[in-house]
MIBAMAR-214044 format. One record per residue: chain; residue in three letters; residue number from 1; x, y, z of N, C-alpha, C in turn. Coordinates in steps of 0.2 Angstrom, whole numbers, padded with zeros to 4 digits. Each point is the difference from the previous one (the first is absolute). Example, Ala and Ser with C-alpha at 12.3 -4.5 7.8 and 13.67 -1.06 7.14 Angstrom:
! residues 2
ATOM:A:ALA:1:0066:-0028:0039:-0004:0006:0000:0004:0006:0000
ATOM:A:SER:2:-0002:0005:-0004:0004:0006:0001:-0004:0005:0003
END
This chain:
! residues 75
ATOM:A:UNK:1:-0065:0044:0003:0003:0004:-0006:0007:0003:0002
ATOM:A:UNK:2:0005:0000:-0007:0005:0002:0002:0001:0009:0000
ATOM:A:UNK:3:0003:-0001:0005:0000:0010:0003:0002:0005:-0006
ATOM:A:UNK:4:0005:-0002:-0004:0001:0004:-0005:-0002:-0007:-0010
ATOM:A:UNK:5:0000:0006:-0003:0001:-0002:-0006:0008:-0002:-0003
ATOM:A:UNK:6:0000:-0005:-0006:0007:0002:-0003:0001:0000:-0006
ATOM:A:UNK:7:0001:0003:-0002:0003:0003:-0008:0003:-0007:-0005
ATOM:A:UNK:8:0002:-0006:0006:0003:-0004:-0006:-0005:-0004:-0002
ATOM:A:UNK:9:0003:-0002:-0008:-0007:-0004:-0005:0001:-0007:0003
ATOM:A:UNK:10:-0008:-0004:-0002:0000:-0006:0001:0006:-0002:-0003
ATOM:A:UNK:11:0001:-0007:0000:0005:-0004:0000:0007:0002:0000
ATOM:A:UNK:12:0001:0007:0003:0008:0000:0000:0003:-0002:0008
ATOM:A:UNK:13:0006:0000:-0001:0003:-0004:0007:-0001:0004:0004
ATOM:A:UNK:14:0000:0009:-0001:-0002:0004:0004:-0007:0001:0004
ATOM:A:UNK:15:-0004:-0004:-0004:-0009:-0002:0001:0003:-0004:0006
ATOM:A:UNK:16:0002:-0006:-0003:0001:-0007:0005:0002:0002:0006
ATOM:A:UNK:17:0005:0004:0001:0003:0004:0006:-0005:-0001:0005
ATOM:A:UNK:18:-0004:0007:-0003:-0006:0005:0003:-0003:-0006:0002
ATOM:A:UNK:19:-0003:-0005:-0002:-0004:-0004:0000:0001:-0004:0006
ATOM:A:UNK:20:0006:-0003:-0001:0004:-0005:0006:-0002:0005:0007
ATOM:A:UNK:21:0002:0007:0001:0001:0002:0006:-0008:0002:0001
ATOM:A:UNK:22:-0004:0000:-0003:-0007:0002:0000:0000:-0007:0006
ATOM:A:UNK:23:0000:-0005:-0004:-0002:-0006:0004:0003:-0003:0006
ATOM:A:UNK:24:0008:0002:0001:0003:0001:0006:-0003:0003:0006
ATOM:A:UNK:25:-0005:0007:-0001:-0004:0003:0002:-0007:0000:0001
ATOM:A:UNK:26:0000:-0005:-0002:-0009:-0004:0001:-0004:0003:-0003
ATOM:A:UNK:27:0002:0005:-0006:-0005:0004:-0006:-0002:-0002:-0004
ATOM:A:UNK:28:-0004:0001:-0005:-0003:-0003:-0006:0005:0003:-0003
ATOM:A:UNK:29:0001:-0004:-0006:0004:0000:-0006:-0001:0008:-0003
ATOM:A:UNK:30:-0006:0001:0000:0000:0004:-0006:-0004:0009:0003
ATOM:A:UNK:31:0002:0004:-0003:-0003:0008:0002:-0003:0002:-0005
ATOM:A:UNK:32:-0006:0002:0003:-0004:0003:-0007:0004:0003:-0004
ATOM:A:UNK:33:0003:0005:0000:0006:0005:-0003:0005:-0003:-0002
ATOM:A:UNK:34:0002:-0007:0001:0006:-0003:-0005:0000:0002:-0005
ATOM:A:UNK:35:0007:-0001:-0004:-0001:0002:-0007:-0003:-0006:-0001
ATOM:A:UNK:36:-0001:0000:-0006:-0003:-0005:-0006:0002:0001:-0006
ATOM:A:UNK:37:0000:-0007:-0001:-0001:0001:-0012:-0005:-0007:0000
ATOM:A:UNK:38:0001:-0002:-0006:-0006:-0003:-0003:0001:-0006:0002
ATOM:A:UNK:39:-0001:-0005:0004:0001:-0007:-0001:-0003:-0006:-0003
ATOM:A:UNK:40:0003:-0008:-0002:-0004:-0005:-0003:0003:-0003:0006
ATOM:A:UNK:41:-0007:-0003:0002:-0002:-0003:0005:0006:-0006:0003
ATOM:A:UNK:42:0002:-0002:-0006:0006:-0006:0001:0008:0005:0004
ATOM:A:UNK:43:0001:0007:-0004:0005:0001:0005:-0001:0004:0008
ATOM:A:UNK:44:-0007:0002:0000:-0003:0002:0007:0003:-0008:0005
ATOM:A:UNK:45:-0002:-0005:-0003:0000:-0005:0005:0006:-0003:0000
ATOM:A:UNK:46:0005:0000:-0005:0008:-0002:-0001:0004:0005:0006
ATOM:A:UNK:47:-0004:0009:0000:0005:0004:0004:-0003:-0003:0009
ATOM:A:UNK:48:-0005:-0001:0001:-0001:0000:0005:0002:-0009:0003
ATOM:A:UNK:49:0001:-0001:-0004:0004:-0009:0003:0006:0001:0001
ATOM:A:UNK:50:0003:0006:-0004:0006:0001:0004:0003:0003:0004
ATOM:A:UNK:51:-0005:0004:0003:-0002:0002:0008:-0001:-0005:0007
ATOM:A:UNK:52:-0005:-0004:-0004:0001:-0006:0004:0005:-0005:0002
ATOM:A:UNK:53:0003:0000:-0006:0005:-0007:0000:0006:0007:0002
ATOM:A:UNK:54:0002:0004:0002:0005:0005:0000:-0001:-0003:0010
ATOM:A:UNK:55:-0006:0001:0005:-0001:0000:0003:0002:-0006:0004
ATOM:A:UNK:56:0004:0000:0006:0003:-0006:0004:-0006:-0005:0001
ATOM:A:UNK:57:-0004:0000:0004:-0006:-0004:0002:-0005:0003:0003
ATOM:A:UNK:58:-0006:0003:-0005:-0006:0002:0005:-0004:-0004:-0005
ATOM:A:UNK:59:-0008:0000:0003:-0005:-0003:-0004:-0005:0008:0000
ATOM:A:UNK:60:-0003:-0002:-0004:-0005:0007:-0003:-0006:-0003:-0004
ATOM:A:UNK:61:-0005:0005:0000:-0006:-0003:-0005:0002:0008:-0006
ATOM:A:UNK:62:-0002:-0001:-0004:-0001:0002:-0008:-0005:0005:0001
ATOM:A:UNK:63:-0002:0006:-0003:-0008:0002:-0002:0001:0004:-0008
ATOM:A:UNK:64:-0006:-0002:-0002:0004:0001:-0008:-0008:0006:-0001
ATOM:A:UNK:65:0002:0008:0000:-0007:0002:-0003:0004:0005:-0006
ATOM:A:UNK:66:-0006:-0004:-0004:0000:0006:-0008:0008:-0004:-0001
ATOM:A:UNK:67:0002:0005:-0002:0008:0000:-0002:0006:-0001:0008
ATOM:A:UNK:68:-0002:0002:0006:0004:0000:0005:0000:-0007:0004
ATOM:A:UNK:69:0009:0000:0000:0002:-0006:0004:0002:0000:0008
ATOM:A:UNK:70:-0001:-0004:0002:-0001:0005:0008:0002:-0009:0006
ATOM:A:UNK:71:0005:0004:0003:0000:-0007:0007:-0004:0003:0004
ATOM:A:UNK:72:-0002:-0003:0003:-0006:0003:0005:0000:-0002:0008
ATOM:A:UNK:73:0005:-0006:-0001:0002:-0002:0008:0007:-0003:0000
ATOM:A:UNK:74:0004:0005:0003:0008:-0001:-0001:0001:-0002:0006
ATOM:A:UNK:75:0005:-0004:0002:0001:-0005:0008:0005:0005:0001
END
């Protein structure tokens, strides 16, 4: 789990930021305490592709619970 929370919303670039260095860091994506807003399901999975594809080369598996998107094994 990531050590701190962050105040930026899903899908902004600020999110993507947080996001990319979480996984630099060998963290889960995501903190209980992230902000949040409402999402459909389409752009949950659009923001997070671009987390991956933003990333040089690692391989990861996926975990999808309830509504959270989560890499679970970052190289």
């Amino acid at each position: 789990m990531p050590s701190q929370p962050t105040q930026a919303l899903p899908g902004t670039p600020e999110k993507i930021a947080v996001m990319r260095e979480r996984v630099e860091r060998g963290e889960h994506l995501h903190h209980p305490q992230d902000a949040r807003r409402p999402w459909k399901h389409a752009e949950a999975v659009a923001a997070m592709m671009a987390v991956v594809q933003s990333a040089e080369s690692w391989e990861c598996e996926w975990e999808v619970t309830g509504d959270e998107y989560d890499i679970v094994s970052p190289n």
